[in-house]
MIPA-484003 format. One record per residue (C-alpha): residue in one letter; x, y, z. Coordinates in pm, whole numbers, plus 50000, padded with zeros to 5 digits. Layout:
N
SITE  residuo      u      v      w
SITE        A      X      Y      Z
...
REM end
This chain:
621
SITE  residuo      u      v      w
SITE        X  48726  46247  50702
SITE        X  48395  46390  50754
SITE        X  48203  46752  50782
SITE        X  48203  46711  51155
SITE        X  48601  46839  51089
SITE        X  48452  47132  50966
SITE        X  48250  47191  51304
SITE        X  48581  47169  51492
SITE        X  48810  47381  51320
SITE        X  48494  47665  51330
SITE        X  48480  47579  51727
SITE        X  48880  47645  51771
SITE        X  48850  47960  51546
SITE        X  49045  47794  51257
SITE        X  48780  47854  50995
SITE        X  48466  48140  51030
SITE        X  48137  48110  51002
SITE        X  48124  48243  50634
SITE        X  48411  47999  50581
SITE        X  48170  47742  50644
SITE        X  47860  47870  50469
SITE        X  48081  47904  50109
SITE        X  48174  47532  50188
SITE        X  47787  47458  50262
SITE        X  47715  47646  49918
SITE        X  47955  47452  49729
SITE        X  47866  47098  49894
SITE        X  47503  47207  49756
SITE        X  47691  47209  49416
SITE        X  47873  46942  49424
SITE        X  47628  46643  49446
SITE        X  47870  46371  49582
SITE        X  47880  46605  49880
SITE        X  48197  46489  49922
SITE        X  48358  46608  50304
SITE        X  48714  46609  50146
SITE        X  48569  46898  49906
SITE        X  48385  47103  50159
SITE        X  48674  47121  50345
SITE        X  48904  47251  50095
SITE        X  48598  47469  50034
SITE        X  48599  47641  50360
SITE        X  49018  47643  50355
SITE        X  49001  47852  50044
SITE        X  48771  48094  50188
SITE        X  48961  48137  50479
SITE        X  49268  48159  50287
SITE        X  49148  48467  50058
SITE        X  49033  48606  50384
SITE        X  49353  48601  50499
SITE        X  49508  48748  50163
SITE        X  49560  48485  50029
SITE        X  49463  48419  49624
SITE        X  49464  48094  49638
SITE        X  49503  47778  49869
SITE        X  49784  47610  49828
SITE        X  49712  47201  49900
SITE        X  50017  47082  49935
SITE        X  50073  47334  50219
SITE        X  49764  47261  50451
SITE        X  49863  46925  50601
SITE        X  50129  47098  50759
SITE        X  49932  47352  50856
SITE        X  49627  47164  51041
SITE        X  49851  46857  51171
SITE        X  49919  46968  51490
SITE        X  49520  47093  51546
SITE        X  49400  46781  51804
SITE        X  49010  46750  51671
SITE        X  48857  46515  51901
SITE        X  49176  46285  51941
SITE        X  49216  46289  51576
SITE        X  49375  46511  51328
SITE        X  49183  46697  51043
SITE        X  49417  46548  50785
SITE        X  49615  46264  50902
SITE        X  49505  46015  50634
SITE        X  49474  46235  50366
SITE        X  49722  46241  50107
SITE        X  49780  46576  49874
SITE        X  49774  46328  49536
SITE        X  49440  46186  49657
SITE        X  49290  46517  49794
SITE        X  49452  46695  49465
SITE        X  49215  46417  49255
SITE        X  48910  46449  49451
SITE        X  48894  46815  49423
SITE        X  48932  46828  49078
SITE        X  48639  46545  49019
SITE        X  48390  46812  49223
SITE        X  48127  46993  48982
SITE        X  48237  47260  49171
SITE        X  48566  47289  49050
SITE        X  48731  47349  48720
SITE        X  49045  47427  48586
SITE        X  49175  47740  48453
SITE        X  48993  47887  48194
SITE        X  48680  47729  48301
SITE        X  48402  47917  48463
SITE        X  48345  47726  48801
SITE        X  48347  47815  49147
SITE        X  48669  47705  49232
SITE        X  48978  47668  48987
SITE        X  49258  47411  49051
SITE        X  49535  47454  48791
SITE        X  49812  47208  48754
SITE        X  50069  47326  49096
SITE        X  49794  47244  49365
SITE        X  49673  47585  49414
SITE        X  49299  47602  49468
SITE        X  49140  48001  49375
SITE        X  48800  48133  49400
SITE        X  48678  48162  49070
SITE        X  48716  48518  49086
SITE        X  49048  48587  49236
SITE        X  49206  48332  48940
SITE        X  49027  48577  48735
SITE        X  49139  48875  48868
SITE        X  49513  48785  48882
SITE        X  49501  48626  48520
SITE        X  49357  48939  48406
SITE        X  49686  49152  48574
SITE        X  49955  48954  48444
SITE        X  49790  48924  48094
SITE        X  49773  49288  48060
SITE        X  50154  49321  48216
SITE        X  50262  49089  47955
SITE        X  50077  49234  47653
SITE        X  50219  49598  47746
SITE        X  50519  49480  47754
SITE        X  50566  49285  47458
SITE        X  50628  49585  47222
SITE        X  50815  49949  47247
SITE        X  50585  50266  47160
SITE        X  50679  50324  46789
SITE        X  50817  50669  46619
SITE        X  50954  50758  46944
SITE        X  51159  51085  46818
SITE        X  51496  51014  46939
SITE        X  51653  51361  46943
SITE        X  51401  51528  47087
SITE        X  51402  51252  47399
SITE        X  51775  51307  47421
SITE        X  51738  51683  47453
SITE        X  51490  51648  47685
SITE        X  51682  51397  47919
SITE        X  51998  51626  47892
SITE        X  51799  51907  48008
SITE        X  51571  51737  48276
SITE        X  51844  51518  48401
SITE        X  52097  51709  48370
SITE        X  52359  51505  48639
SITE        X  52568  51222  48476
SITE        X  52690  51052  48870
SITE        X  52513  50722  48865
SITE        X  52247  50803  49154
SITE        X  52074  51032  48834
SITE        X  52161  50789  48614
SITE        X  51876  50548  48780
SITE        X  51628  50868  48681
SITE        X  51714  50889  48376
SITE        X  51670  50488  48299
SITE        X  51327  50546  48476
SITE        X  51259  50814  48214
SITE        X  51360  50586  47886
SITE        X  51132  50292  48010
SITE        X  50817  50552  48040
SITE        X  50921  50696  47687
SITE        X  50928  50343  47515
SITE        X  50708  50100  47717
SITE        X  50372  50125  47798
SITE        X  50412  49983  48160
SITE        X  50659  50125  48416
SITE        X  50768  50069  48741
SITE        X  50916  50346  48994
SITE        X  50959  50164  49324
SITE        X  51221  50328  49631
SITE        X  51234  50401  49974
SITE        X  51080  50679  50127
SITE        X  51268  51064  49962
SITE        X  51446  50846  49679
SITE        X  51289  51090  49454
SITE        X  50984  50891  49313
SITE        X  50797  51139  49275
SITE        X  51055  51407  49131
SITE        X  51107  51186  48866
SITE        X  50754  51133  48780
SITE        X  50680  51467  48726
SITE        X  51019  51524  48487
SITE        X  50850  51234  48325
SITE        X  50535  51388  48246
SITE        X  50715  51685  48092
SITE        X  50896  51455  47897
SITE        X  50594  51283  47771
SITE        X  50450  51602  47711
SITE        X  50752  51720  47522
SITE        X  50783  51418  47293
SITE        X  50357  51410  47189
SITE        X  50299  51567  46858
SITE        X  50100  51848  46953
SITE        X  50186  51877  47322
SITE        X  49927  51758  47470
SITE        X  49826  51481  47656
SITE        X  49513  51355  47886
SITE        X  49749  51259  48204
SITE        X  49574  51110  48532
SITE        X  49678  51107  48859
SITE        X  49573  50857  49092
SITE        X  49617  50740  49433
SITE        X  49462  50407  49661
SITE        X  49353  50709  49900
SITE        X  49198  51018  49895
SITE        X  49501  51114  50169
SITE        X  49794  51003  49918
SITE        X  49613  51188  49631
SITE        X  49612  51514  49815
SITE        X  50012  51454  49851
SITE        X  50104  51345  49516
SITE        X  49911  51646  49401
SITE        X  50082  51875  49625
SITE        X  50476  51733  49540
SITE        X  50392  51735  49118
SITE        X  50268  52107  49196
SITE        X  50556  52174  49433
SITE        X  50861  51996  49142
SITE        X  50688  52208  48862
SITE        X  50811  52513  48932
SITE        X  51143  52360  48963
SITE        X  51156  52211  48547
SITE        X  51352  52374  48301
SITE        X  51042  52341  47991
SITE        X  50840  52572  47851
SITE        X  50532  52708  48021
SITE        X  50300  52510  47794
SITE        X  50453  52147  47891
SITE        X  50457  52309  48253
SITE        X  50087  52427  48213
SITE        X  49960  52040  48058
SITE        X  50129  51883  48404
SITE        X  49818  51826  48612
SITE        X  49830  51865  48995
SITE        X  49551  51703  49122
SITE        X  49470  51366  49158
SITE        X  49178  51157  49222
SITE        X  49151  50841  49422
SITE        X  49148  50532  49223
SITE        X  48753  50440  49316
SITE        X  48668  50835  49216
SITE        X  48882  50829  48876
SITE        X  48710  50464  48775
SITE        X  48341  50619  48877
SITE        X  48186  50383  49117
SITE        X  47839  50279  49085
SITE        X  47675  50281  49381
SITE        X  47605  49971  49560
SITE        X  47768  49780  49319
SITE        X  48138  49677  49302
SITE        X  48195  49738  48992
SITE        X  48289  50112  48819
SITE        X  48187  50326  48536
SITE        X  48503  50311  48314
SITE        X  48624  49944  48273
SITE        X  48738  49720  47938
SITE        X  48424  49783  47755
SITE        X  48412  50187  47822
SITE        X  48803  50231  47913
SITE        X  48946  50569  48041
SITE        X  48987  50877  47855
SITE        X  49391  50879  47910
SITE        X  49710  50888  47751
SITE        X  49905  50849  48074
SITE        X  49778  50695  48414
SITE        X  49998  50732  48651
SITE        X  49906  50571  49057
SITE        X  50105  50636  49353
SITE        X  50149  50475  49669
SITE        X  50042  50132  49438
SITE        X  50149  49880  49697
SITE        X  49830  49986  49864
SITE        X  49687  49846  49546
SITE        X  49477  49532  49625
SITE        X  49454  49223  49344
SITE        X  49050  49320  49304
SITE        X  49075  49727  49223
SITE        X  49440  49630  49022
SITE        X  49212  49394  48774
SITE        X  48970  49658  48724
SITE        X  49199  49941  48722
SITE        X  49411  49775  48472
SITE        X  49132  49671  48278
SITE        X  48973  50044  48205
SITE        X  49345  50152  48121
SITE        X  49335  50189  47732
SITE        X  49563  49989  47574
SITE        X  49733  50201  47364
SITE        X  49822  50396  47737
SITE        X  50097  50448  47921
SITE        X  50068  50311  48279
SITE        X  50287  50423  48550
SITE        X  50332  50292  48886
SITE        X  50485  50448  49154
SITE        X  50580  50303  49533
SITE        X  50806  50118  49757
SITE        X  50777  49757  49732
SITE        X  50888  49696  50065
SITE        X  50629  49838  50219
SITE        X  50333  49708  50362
SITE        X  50073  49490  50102
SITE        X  49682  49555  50081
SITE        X  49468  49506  50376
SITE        X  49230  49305  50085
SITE        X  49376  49058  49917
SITE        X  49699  48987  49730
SITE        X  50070  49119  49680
SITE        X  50022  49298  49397
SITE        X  50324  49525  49392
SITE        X  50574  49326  49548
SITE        X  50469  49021  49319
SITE        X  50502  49246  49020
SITE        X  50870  49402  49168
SITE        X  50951  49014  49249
SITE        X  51120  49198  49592
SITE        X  51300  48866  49661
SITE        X  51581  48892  49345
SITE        X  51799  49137  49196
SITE        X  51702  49218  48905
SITE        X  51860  49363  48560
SITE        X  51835  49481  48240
SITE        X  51798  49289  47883
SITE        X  52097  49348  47651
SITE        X  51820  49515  47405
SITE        X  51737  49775  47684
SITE        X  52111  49830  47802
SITE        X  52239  49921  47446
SITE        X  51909  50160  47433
SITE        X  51958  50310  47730
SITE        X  52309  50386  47624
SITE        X  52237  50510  47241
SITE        X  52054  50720  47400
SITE        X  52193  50837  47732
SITE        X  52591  50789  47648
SITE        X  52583  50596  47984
SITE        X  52618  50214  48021
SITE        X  52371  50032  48243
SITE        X  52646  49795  48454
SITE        X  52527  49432  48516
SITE        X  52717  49127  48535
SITE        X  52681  48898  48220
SITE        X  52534  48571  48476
SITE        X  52268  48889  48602
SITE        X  52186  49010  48231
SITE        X  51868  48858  48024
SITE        X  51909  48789  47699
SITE        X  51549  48899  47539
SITE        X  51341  49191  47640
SITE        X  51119  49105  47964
SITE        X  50937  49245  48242
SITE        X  51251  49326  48400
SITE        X  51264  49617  48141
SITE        X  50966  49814  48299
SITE        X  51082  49866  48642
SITE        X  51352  50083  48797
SITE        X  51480  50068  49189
SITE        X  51553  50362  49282
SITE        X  51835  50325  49613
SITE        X  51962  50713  49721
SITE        X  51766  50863  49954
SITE        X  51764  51234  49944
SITE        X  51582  51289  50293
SITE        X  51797  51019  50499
SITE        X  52140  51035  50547
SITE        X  52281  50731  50399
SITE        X  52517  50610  50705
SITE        X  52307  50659  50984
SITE        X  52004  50733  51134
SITE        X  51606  50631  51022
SITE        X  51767  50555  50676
SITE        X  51986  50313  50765
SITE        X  51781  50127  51043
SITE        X  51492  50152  50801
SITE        X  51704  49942  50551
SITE        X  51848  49680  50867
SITE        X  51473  49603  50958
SITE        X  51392  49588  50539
SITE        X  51613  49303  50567
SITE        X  51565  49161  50872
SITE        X  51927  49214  51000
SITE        X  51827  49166  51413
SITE        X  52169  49296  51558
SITE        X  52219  49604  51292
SITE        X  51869  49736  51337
SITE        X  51920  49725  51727
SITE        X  52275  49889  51638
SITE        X  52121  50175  51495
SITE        X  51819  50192  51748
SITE        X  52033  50242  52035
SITE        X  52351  50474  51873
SITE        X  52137  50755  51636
SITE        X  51937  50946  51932
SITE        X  51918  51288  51722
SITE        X  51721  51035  51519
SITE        X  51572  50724  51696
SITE        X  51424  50742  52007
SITE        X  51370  50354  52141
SITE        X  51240  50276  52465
SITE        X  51158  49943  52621
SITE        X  50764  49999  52759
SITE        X  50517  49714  52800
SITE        X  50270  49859  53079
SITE        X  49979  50072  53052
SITE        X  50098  50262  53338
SITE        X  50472  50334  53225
SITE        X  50276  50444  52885
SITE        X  50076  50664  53070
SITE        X  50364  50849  53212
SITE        X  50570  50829  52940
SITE        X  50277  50924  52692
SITE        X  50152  51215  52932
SITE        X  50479  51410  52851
SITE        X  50522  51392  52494
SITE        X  50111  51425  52374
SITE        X  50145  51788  52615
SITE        X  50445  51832  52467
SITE        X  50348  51816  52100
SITE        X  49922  51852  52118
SITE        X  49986  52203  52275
SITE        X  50013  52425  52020
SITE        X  49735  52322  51811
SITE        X  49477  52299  52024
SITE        X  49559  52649  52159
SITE        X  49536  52819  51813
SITE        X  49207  52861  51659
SITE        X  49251  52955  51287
SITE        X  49167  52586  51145
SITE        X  49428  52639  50883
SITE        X  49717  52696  51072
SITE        X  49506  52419  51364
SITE        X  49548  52158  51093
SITE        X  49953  52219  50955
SITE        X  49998  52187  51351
SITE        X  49860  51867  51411
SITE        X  49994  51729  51095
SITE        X  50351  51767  51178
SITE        X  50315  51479  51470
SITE        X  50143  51102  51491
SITE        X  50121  50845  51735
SITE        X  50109  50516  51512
SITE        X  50024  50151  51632
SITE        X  50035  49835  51488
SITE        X  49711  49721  51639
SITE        X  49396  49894  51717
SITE        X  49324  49631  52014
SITE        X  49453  49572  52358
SITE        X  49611  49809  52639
SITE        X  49846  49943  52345
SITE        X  49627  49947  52066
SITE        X  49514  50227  51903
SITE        X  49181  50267  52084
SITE        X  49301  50239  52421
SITE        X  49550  50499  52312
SITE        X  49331  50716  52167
SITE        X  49102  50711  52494
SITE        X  49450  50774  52717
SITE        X  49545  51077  52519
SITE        X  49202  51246  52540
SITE        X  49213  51152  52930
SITE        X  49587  51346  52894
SITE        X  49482  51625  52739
SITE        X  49159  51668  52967
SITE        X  49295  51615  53258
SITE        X  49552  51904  53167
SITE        X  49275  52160  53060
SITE        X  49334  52141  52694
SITE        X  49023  52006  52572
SITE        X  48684  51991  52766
SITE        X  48498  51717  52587
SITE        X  48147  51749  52790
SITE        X  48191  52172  52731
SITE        X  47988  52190  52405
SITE        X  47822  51924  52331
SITE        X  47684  51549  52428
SITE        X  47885  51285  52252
SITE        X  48228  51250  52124
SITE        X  48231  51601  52020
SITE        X  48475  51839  52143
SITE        X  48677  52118  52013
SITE        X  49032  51990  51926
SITE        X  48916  51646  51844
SITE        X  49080  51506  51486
SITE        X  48915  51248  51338
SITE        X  49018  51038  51059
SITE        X  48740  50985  50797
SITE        X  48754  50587  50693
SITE        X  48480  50580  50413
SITE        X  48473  50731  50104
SITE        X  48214  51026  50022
SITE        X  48216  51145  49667
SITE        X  47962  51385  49737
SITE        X  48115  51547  49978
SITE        X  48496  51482  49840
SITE        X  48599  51363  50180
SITE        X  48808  51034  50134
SITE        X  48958  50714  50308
SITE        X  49256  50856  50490
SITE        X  49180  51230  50543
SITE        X  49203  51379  50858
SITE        X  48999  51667  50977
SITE        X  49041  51932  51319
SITE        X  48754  51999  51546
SITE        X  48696  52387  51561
SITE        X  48440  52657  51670
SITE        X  48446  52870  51347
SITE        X  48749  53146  51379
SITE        X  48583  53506  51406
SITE        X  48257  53404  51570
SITE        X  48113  53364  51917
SITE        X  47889  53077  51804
SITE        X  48015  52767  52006
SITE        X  47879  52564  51699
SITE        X  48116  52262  51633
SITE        X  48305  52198  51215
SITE        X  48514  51988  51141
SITE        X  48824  52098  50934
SITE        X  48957  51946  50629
SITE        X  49281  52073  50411
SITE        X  49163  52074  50045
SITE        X  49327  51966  49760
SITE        X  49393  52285  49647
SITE        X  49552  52399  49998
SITE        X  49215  52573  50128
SITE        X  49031  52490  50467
SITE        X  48684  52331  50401
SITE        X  48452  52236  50689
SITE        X  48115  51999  50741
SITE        X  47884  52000  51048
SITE        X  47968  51691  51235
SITE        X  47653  51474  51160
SITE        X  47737  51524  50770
SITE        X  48029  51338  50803
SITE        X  48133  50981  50697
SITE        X  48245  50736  50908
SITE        X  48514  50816  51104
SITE        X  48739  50770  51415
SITE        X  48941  50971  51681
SITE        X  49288  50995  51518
SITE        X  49540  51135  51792
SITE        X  49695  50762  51726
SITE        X  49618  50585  51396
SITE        X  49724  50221  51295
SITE        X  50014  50180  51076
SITE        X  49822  50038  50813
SITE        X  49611  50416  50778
SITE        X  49911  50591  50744
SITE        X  49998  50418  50429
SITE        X  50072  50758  50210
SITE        X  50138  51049  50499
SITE        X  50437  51150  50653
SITE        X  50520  51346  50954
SITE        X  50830  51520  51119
SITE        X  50756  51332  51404
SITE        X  50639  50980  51448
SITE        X  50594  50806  51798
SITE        X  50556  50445  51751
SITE        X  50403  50180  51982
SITE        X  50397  49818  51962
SITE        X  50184  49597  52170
SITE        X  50315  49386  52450
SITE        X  50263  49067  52315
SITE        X  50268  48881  51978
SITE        X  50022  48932  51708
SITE        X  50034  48795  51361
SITE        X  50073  49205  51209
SITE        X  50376  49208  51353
SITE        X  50596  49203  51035
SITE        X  50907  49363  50942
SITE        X  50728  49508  50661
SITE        X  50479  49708  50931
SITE        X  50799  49811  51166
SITE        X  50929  49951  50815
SITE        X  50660  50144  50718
SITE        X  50584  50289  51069
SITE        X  50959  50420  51065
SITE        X  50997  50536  50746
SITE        X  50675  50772  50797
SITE        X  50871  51047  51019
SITE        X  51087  51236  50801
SITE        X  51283  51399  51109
SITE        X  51246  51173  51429
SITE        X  51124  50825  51525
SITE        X  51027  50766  51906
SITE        X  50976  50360  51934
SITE        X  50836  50216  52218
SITE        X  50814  49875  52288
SITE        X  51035  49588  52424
SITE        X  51368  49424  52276
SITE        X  51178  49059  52253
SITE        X  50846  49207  52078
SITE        X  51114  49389  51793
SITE        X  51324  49083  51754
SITE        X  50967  48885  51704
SITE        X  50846  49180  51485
SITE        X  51196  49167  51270
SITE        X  51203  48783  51227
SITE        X  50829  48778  51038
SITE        X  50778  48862  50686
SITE        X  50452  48925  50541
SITE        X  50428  48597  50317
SITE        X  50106  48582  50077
SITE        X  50027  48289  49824
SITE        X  50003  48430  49506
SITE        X  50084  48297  49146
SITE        X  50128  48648  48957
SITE        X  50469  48650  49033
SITE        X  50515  48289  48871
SITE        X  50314  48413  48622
SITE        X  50464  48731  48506
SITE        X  50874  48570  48615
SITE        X  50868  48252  48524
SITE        X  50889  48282  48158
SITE        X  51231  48507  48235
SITE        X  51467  48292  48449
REM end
């Protein structure tokens, strides 16, 4: 093998150009400048870039075999054994625990320095939460509280309640569902629990979110449960209802990727508690984890099934271990049931012996917005599992539901799209107090799973503004040069802490209400529930949002969803993205694209390399 490999798999788009500058940097390391090296150099980079954390050696033979490089293959002679050894011999690379470039522990798997780092540093401080229950946990005063909070004893409530012992006793816990399982619901009852069983009644609680969009929403459902609890108003009062985005609540420093509140100058907290944490990538998990004190509770909340980080990792479905069923330890069943009266069923082959990981995480299975037999519930769950024939069952038999039609051309889109974006877009771009403007246009979203191509979310965006012009309901040349026009939402993709606009929020386009300036704001819903507006030019960067990828609308739902896939394959066609576009509409679910791009869409998991899971599982098989 040589480096003119290297060259070829850049020229057929295997490998990118900073790919091969990291594998120039550590061939000016590594003295022997050996080629096998710099090519497992510029494999882990593109690996990571991927989402990968690591490169797994064993696995790239098979992988690059069948790439022709100039009547040769890139490995054909090289053996994993003999690669394995030569990578390990490299200055560059050292194994675990050593401070090198590259890190090669003892299965094959080949990290950047920094991403071993990062994922030793999350299953370390797992582990070491989890080791020990919170002492001089008052037992009568939890059992009150769970009688009172939880007041059901049917075995959907019971899963609540066994979600509410693990956040009284361990210092790590897990709240993962489906979409209107009650995550949420039971968080807050939580907190008032907490609350209840502190000393004094008081405790520093955080809220946090991966967006600024999903931190608006979990403030709005803990506001919107307490005035539903059955506490006193002081436990009621201490429940904060506003959260922060993760970035904002860790203080970044500016041009630097590292925050203001880490291990050496931890959060002020007694409770952290992060929705929508499968958002959560492996880098802001490290540091997030790391500026949690330890004597904290930590609280995640999320569904594990849906889609992973754009960045890198699989932090929440690694930590969930989504492939297995999991249990309880006998310690934690005879807890639960001292404490509840109610036994936690498991089969004695299922149940673990000693106290585990298992213990801090609860799966919550009853939806409370989807009708269990029918409908986006149970399709949701068929495409979760990759069942092909009942996920087309229940696409083609639940039409108060599930709308599914079979386009592939831009000009059948047109048509089709023409009727329902008049349809829908109507009413909000005819009403001009922002406030009401804004609940409007929140209520419907066209979602994609790519933003290129004829049925990617650009081209869509530019049909529907051609749709709405060429029906008189917006004028985009009337006030103003550029993309400006009133009506047009935009979707703010960069965080501005000065301004408190975040990732994920989307604003209206508006002449002020009142006024006979044509002057141009853009509309934002505050946290609180009030209207706030910016001039145009003061705003981050952005992007026209009447369709939005999947991906963005991670945290949001809507009554309505329309969903569009593209017309041929694309590696982001998982199940995991069909999932997560569907389970976003709370009422209906319009799909269009064609029977062979689903079936393609349903047979692809999102598969990562990642060794947390190993690390934090292993131990407790």
């Amino acid at each position: 093998m040589n480096k003119k490999y290297i060259t070829d798999l850049y020229h057929k788009g295997y490998v990118s150009s900073a790919d091969v500058h990291f594998a120039n940097f550590i061939g000016e390391i590594d003295k022997n400048n050996d080629p096998d090296v710099f090519l497992a150099a510029a494999l882990v980079s593109r690996s990571t870039g991927n989402g990968d954390v690591y490169l797994d050696l064993g696995g790239v033979p098979e992988t690059l075999i069948s790439l022709e490089l100039n009547g040769d293959t890139a490995v054909k002679s090289l053996e994993l054994s003999e690669w394995s050894k030569k990578i390990s011999q490299s200055r560059s690379v050292g194994s675990p625990g050593d401070f090198c470039p590259l890190i090669l522990d003892n299965k094959n798997r080949l990290y950047l320095y920094r991403y071993w780092e990062y994922e030793n540093h999350v299953s370390e401080a797992i582990s070491r939460r989890m080791r020990e229950d919170i002492p001089n946990i008052d037992r009568t005063l939890l059992k009150g509280g769970l009688k009172r909070l939880f007041p059901k004893n049917d075995d959907d409530s019971k899963w609540l309640k066994v979600a509410a012992v693990i956040a009284a006793f361990k210092k790590f816990c897990v709240i993962t569902g489906g979409p209107g399982t009650g995550k949420t619901f039971t968080m807050a009852k939580i907190l008032a629990l907490l609350l209840e069983l502190s000393r004094k009644n008081t405790l520093n609680i955080l809220l946090a979110a991966p967006t600024g969009k999903a931190a608006a929403r979990i403030g709005e459902s803990v506001k919107a449960v307490k005035t539903t609890l059955d506490c006193r108003d002081n436990i009621i009062d201490a429940i904060p209802d506003e959260a922060h985005t993760i970035h904002r609540m860790l203080k970044t420093i500016p041009g630097s990727p590292y925050f203001r509140y880490n291990a050496e100058n931890p959060l002020i907290a007694d409770v952290v508690v992060v929705d929508e944490a499968s958002m959560v990538d492996l880098a802001l998990m490290s540091k997030l984890m790391a500026a949690v004190p330890d004597d904290a509770r930590l609280i995640f909340i999320g569904d594990r099934d849906q889609l992973t980080s754009v960045e890198t990792g699989f932090v929440m479905a690694d930590i969930c271990d989504r492939d297995h069923v999991h249990t309880f330890s006998r310690y934690f069943c005879k807890q639960f049931q001292d404490i509840t009266g109610q036994r936690i069923d498991v089969s004695n082959e299922e149940q673990k012996d000693k106290p585990g990981i298992y213990d801090g995480m609860v799966f919550l299975k009853k939806s409370y917005r989807f009708a269990e037999s029918r409908g986006i519930g149970e399709c949701s769950r068929a495409v979760n599992h990759g069942k092909i024939d009942d996920a087309f069952f229940h696409l083609k038999n639940n039409p108060d539901q599930i709308h599914w039609k079979e386009i592939s051309e831009p000009d059948v889109l047109s048509e089709a799209l023409s009727e329902w974006v008049i349809q829908r877009y109507s009413e909000y771009l005819n009403e001009d107090d922002p406030h009401k403007a804004l609940a409007l246009f929140s209520r419907f979203k066209i979602l994609c799973a790519v933003k290129v191509g004829s049925l990617g979310v650009n081209a869509i965006n530019s049909l529907v503004e051609r749709i709405l012009s060429g029906n008189g309901l917006i004028d985009p040349d009337k006030f103003s040069p550029g993309p400006w026009y009133r009506g047009r939402p935009v979707l703010v993709t960069r965080n501005d802490y000065s301004l408190e606009l975040y990732n994920g929020d989307v604003g209206v386009t508006m002449t002020a209400p009142d006024s006979r300036s044509k002057e141009l704001f853009v509309y934002f819903q505050g946290v609180s529930g009030e209207t706030r507006r910016f001039l145009p030019s003061r705003l981050p960067d952005h992007e026209t949002a009447y369709a939005t990828t999947v991906h963005k609308s991670q945290g949001s739902e809507f009554e309505t969803v329309l969903l569009i896939l593209p017309n041929r394959d694309y590696p982001v066609l998982t199940r995991e993205l069909l999932y997560t576009g569907m389970t976003r509409a709370r009422k209906n679910i319009s799909i269009w694209g064609t029977e062979g791009i689903i079936k393609t869409t349903l047979s692809r998991k999102i598969e990562r390399t990642s060794g947390l899971k190993d690390a934090l599982w292993e131990s407790t098989d």
